[in-house]
Structures are given as structure tokens and as C-alpha cells.
C-alpha positions, 0 to 999 in steps of 0.5 A: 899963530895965535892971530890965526886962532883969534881969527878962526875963533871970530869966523866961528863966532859970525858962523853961530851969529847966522845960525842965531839969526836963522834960529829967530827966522825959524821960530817967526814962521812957525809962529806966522804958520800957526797963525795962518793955520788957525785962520785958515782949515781948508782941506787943501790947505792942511796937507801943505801946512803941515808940510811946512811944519815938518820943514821947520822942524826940521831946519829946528834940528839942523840948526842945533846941529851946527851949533852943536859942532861950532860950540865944539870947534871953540872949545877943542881949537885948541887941541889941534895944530893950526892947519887942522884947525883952520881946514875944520873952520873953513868946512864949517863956514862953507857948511852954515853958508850952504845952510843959509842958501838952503834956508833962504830958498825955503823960506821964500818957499814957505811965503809963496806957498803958505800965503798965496794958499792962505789967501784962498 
């Protein structure tokens, strides 16, 4: 039983590891962003940036969001029978890879877009 724990606790642990990764990706493009926005103050090019920037925000706050739960999960694993518990790590896991799927599609959204535009 205890394996099983250590093994969830592992799970969770290589779940906050993307959520860190995804945090640092999010932070570089708010920074290329911001960059771009600087060089570039085209009418037709600050509707879509400031899109994007809404966007980033926004994966900022779900992030933070699974985080949150995932620090959650670590501390009260052990409050609850080991089914429950590894039911709660599965739904975790099946959400930060939904996450990481949506977020790599925004982000190869947000390269096409922006830099294709920026190019202008």
C-alpha cells in the first residue's frame, strides 16, 4: 500500500514538474510579446496582441490553478483510502495533460500569429 502512495506522490511530483516547465514557457512568451509589441505599434497588429495577452493570462491563472490542487493533493493523500486516492491522481494527471495539449497548441498559435504579423 505504501508503494502505491509513493508512486501517486511521484505522479504528482512529474504533474507539478510540466506545470513549472509550462509556467517558464508562459512567462518567455509574455516576454517575446512585450518585445514584439515594442517594435511593432501597427494598428492591426494591437488588437491581436493584446489577444494574446489576455491568453497568457490566463493559462498564468490555470496554472496556478493546478498547482494549487496538486499541492493539495500532496498534503491530504493521506487522509483518504488508497482508491480514492489514486481515482483523485488519475484525474489530476488526465487534467495537466489536457492542459499540456491545449497549451501546446496555443502556443504554436501565438508563434504563427504574432510573428508572422510582427513581420508586417
Amino acid at each position: 500500500m505504501k508503494t502505491m502512495r509513493k508512486n501517486n506522490l511521484k505522479e504528482l511530483a512529474v504533474c507539478q514538474n510540466k506545470l513549472v516547465h509550462f509556467l517558464n514557457e508562459n512567462a518567455l512568451l509574455k516576454y517575446m510579446l512585450s518585445e514584439i509589441v515594442d517594435e511593432n505599434q501597427e494598428k492591426n497588429f494591437l488588437p491581436l496582441a493584446e489577444y494574446f495577452q489576455n491568453e497568457l493570462l490566463l493559462k498564468d491563472e490555470k496554472l496556478k490553478s493546478l498547482s494549487k490542487q496538486i499541492n493539495e493533493l500532496k498534503m491530504d493523500g493521506f487522509d483518504h483510502e488508497e482508491e480514492i486516492y489514486e481515482m483523485k491522481v488519475q484525474n489530476m494527471q488526465k487534467e495537466v495533460l489536457h492542459f499540456q495539449k491545449e497549451y501546446e497548441n496555443f502556443s504554436r498559435d501565438f508563434k504563427s500569429k504574432v510573428y508572422k504579423n510582427s513581420a508586417s
